[in-house]
C-alpha positions as CSV (number, residue, x, y, z in Angstrom):
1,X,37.4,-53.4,25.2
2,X,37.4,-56.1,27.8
3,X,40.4,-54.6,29.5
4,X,38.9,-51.4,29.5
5,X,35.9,-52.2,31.3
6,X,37.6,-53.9,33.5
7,X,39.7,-51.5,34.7
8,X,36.5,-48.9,34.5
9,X,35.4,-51.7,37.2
10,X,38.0,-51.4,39.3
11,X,38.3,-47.8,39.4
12,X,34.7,-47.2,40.4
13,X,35.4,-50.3,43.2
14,X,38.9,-48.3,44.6
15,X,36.8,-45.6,46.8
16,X,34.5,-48.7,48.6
17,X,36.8,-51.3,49.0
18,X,40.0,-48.9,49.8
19,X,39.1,-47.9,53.3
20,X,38.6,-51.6,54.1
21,X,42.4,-52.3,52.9
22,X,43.9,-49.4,54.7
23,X,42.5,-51.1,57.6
24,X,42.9,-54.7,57.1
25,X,46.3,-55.3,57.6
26,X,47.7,-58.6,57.8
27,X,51.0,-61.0,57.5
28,X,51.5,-62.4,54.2
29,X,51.0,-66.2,53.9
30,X,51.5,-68.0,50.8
31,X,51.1,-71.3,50.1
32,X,52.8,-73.4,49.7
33,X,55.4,-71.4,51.5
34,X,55.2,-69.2,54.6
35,X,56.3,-65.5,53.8
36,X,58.4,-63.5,56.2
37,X,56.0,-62.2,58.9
38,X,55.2,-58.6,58.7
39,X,53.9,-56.5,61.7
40,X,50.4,-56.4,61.6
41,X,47.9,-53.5,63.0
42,X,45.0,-55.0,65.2
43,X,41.9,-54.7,63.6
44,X,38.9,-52.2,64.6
45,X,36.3,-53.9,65.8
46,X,32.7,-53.3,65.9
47,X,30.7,-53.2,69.0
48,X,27.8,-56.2,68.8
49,X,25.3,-53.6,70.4
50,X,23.7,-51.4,68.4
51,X,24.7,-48.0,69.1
52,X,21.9,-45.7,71.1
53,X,19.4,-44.5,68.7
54,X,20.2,-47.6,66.1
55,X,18.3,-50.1,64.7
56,X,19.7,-53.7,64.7
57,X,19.3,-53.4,60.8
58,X,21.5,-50.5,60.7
59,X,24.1,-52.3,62.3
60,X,24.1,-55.0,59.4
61,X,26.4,-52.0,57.8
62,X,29.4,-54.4,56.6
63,X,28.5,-56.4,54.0
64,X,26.1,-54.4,52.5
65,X,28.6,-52.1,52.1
66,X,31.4,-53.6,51.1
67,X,31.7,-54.3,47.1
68,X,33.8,-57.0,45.6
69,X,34.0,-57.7,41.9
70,X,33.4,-61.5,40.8
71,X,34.3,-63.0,37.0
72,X,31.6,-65.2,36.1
73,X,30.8,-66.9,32.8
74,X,33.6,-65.1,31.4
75,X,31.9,-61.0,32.5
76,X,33.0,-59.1,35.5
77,X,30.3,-58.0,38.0
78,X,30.3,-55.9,41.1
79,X,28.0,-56.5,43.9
80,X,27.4,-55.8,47.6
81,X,29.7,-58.9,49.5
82,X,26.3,-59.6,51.1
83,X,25.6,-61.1,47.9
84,X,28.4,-62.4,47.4
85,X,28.3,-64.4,50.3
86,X,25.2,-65.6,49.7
87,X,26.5,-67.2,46.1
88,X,28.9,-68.8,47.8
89,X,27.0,-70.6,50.1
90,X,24.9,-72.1,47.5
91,X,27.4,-73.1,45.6
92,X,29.3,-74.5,48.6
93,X,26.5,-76.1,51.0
94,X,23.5,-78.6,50.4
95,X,20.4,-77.1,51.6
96,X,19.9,-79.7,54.2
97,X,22.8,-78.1,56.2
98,X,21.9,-76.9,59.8
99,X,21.8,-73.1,60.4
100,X,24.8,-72.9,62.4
101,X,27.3,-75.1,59.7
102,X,25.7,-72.5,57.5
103,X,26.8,-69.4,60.1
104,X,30.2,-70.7,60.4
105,X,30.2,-71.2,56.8
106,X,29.7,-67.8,56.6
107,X,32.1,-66.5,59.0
108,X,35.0,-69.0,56.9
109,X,33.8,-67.9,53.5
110,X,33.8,-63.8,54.7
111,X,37.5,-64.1,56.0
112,X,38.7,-65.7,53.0
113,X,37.2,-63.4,50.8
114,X,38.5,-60.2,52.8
115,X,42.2,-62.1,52.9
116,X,41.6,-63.0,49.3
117,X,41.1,-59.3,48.0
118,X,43.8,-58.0,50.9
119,X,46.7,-60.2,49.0
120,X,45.3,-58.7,45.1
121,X,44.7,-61.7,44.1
122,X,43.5,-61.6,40.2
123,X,44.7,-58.0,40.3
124,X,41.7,-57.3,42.8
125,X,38.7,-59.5,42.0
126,X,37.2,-63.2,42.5
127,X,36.7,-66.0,40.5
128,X,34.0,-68.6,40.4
129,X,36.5,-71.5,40.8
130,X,36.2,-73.6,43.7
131,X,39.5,-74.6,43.1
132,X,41.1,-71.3,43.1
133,X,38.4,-68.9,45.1
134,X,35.0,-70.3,46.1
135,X,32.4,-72.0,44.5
136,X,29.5,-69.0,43.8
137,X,26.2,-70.2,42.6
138,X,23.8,-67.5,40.8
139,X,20.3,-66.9,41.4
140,X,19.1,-68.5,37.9
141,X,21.3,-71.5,38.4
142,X,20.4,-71.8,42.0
143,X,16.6,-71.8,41.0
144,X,17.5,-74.4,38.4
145,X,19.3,-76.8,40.6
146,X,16.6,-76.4,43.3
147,X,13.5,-75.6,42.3
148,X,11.9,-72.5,43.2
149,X,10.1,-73.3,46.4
150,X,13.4,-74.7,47.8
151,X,15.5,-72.1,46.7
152,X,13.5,-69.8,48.6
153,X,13.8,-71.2,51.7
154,X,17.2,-72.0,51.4
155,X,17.9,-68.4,50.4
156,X,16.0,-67.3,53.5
157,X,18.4,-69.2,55.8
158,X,21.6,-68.3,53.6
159,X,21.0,-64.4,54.3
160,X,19.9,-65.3,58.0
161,X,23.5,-66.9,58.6
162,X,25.0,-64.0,56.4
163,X,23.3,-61.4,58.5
164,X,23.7,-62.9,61.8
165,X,27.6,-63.2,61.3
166,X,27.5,-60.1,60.0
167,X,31.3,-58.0,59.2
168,X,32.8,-61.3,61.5
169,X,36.3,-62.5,60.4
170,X,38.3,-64.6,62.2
171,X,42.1,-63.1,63.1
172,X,45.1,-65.1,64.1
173,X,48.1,-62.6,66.2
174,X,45.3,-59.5,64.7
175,X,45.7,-60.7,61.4
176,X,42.8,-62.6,59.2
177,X,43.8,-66.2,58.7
178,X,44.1,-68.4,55.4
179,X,39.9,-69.6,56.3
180,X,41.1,-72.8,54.0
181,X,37.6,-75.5,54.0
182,X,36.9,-78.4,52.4
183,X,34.3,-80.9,51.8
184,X,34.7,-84.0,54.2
185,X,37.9,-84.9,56.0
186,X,37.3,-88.6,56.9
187,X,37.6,-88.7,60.8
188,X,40.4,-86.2,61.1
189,X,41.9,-82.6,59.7
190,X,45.4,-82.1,57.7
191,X,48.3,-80.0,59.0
192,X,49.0,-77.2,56.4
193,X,52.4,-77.9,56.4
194,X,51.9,-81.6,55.5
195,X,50.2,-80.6,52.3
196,X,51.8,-77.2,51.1
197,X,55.0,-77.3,53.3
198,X,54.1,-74.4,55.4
199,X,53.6,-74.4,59.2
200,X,50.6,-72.2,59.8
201,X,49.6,-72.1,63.4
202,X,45.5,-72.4,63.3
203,X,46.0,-75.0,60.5
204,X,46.7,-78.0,62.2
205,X,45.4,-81.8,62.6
206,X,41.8,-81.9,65.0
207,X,39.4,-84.8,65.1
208,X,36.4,-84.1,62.6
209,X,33.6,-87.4,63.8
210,X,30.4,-88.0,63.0
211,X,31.0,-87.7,58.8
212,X,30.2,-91.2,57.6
213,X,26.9,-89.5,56.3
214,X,29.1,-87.3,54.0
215,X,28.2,-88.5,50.2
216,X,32.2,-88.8,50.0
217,X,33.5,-89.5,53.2
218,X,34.5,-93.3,51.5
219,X,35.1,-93.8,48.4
220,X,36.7,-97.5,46.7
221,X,38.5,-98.5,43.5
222,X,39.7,-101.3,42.0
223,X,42.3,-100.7,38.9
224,X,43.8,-103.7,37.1
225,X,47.6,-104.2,37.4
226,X,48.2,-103.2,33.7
227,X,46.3,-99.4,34.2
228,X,47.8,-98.9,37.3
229,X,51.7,-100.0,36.0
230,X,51.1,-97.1,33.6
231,X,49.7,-94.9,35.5
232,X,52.8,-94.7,37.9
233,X,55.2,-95.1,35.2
234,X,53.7,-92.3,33.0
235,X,54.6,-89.6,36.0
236,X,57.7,-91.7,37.3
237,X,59.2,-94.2,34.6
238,X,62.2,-95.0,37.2
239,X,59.4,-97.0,39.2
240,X,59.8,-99.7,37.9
241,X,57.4,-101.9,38.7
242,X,58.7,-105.6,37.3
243,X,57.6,-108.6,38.7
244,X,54.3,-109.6,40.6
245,X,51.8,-106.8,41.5
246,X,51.8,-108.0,45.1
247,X,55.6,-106.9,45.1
248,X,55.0,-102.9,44.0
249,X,53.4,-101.4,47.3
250,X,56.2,-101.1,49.8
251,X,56.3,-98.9,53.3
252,X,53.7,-96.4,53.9
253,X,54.4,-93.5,56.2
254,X,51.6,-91.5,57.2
255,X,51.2,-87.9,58.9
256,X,49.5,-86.8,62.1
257,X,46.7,-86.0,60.7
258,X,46.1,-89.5,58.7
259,X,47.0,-89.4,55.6
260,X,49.6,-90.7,53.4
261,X,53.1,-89.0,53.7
262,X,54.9,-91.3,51.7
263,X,54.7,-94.2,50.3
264,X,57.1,-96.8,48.4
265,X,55.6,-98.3,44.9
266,X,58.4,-100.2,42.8
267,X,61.6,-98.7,43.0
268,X,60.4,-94.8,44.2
269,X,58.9,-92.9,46.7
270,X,55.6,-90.9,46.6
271,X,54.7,-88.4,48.5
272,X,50.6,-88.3,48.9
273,X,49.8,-85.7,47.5
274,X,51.9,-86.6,44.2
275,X,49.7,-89.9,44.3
276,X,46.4,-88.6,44.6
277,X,47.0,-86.4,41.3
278,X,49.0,-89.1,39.6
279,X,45.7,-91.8,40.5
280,X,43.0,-88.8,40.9
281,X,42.0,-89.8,44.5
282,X,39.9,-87.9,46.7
283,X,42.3,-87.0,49.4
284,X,45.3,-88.0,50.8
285,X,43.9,-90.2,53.0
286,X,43.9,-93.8,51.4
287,X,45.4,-97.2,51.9
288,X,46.3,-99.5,48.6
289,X,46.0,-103.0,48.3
290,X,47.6,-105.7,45.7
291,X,45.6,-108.7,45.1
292,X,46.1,-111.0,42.4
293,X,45.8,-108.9,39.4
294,X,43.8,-106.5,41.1
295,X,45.2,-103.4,43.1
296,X,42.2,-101.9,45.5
297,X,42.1,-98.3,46.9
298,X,39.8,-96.9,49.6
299,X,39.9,-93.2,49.8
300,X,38.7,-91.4,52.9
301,X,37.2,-88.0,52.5
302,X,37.2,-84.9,50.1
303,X,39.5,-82.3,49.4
304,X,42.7,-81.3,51.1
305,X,41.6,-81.8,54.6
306,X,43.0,-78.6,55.3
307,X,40.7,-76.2,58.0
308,X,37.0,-76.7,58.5
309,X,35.6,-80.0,57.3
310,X,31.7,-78.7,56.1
311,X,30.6,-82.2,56.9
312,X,32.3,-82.3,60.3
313,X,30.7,-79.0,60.8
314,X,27.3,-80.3,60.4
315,X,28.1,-83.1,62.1
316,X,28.6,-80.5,65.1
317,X,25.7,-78.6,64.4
318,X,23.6,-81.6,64.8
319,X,25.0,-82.7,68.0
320,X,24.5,-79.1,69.7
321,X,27.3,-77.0,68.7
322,X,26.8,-73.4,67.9
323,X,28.7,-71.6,64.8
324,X,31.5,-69.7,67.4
325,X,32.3,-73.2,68.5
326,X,32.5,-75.0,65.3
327,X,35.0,-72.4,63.8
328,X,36.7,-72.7,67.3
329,X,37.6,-76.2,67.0
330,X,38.9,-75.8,63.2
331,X,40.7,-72.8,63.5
332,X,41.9,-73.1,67.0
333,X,43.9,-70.2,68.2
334,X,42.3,-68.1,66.1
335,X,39.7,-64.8,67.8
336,X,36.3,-64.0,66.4
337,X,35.8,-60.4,66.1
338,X,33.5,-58.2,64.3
339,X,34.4,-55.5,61.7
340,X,33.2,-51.8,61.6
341,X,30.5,-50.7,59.0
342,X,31.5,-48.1,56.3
C-alpha cells in the first residue's frame, strides 16, 4: 500500500516539478568523486522587476509553485517548496540568526534542494536527515521547541528571507552547484577534494572569523590510554600501539584548509576523516596530545567544513555583510541568478 501511494505521489508531482527539470540542466557531481562533465544549458532567468502591470507578490511565483515531496516520520508529503524551505530553516538556524545569514541560508538550502531533486535522489523526494538532505523542522515541533510567541516571529523572518530570495540559485559554468553547509568551521573552510576526493571549483578553503561565539566552534576531550588503545586498534589492529602512550602520536600533516590530512598513531597512518569516525570528533580539524596516561583532543568546529560555515555567516551578517556577499565569499566563482515562475 505504501508503494502505491507513493508512486500515486509522484505521479500527481511529475506535471509541476517536470518543467522545472527540463530546464534545470546541470553537470553531474558526485561525491566523493567528480563525474564526467556534461554540457550544460544556461539557465532562464527571471527578471528582478516586476513585469508592467504586476504586483511584487505576483512575482514571488517560484516557490510557491514549485512542489517537492518530503518523507517525514516515516509518511510522504507534498508541499509548495516555499514551505519546504521554511522547515528547513528551522530545523537548520537558531532564531537569534541575523536576517541576512537567514537569506543566504535560504539561497544555499533552495539550490541544494533544486540540485537534490535534479540528480533523483530517493527516486525523486527528500528526506528529513540532516545528514543525507537537510534538517526540516515541522510547524508542531517548531512550536514545541520555541514556544508560540517565538515561533511566530521567527516564522515571520523565515518567509521574509524565503520571499526576498525568492526562485534564487546559485550556478557555477550555468550549472547549480553542490550548495554543501555546515555548522561552524573553526577559523577556516575545507577544500572538497580534501574530504571526498573530488576537486570542485567553488568548494575550496576561505577564511570563516569571527565564530568563537559558535556553541561548537571548540570542543575538548580527554580519553585514558587504555579507551583510546582500543579504540584505534578495533578499526586498525596493525597499529600497534606498544610501549608508552607518549610514543603513539607521530607526524601530523594537515591540509590547506586546516585540518588533519594525515596523521601517524603507532605503526599506521590515518587520514582525518578516518579518525574523526574511528574517535567521533567534530571535524577534522583537531590536534592530539599524549600526557602521562592521558591523551587530550581539542576539536575545532562542526561538520565537514565544506561550503558556507552558518556561524561564519552570522558572524558576517553582524559585521555588515549582506546575503549576496556572504554566499559570495563561500561559493566564490559561483553567479546568483534568479529563476522564472511557473
Amino acid at each position: 500500500m505504501k508503494r502505491i501511494l507513493r508512486a500515486g505521489f509522484l505521479a500527481a508531482c511529475m506535471a509541476v516539478l517536470l518543467p522545472a527539470v527540463l530546464w534545470v540542466v546541470a553537470r553531474k557531481v558526485e561525491l566523493p568523486a567528480l563525474a564526467e562533465p556534461v554540457e550544460a544549458e544556461p539557465l532562464p532567468v527571471r527578471e528582478d522587476e516586476p513585469a508592467e502591470g504586476q504586483t511584487e507578490e505576483e512575482t514571488l511565483a517560484f516557490d510557491k509553485a514549485q512542489l517537492v515531496q518530503l518523507e517525514s516520520d516515516g509518511a510522504l508529503r507534498q508541499l509548495p517548496l516555499r514551505d519546504y524551505l521554511a522547515g528547513v530553516l528551522m530545523g537548520e538556524l537558531p532564531p537569534s540568526f541575523d536576517s541576512e545569514a537567514v537569506a543566504a541560508q535560504a539561497v544555499a538550502a533552495r539550490t541544494f534542494t533544486l540540485r537534490q531533486l535534479q540528480q533523483g535522489k530517493h527516486d525523486g523526494f527528500l528526506c528529513d536527515d540532516a545528514a543525507c538532505c537537510q534538517a526540516w523542522l515541522p510547524e508542531e515541533q517548531a512550536r514545541e521547541k520555541l514556544g508560540d510567541t517565538l515561533y511566530e516571529q521567527w516564522y515571520v523572518r523565515v518567509l521574509d528571507a524565503i520571499d526576498r530570495t525568492d526562485g534564487q540559485v546559485l550556478t557555477y559554468d550555468g550549472a547549480l552547484i553542490e550548495a554543501l553547509f555546515f555548522s561552524c568551521s573553526g577559523g577556516r573552510t575545507e577544500a572538497a577534494a580534501e574530504v571526498w576526493g573530488g576537486d570542485i571549483p567553488y568548494l575550496v578553503p576561505v577564511d570563516s572569523p569571527g565564530e568563537e561565539d559558535a556553541p561548537r566552534y571548540c570542543t575538548r576531550t580527554e580519553w585514558t590510554a587504555a579507551d583510546f588503545r582500543a579504540a584505534i586498534l578495533a578499526a586498525c589492529p596493525e597499529a600497534g600501539l606498544s610501549g608508552p602512550p607518549e610514543t603513539w602520536l607521530g607526524e601530523c600533516e594537515h591540509t590547506s584548509g586546516g585540518g588533519v590530512k594525515q596523521v601517524r598513531i603507532g605503526e599506521e597512518e590515518f587520514s582525518g576523516a578516518s579518525l574523526r569516525a574511528i574517535l567521533g570528533l567534530r571535524s577534522t580539524l583537531f590536534t592530539l596530545q599524549a600526557k602521562g596516561d592521558t591523551i587530550s583532543i581539542t576539536t575545532y568546529g562542526s561538520g565537514h567544513r565544506v561550503g558556507m560555515s552558518q556561524y561564519g555567516a552570522q558572524a558576517m551578517a553582524m559585521d555588515g555583510a549582506d546575503y549576496k556577499q556572504i554566499l559570495a565569499h563561500y561559493y566564490p566563482e559561483t553567479e546568483l541568478i534568479t529563476l522564472p515562475g511557473a
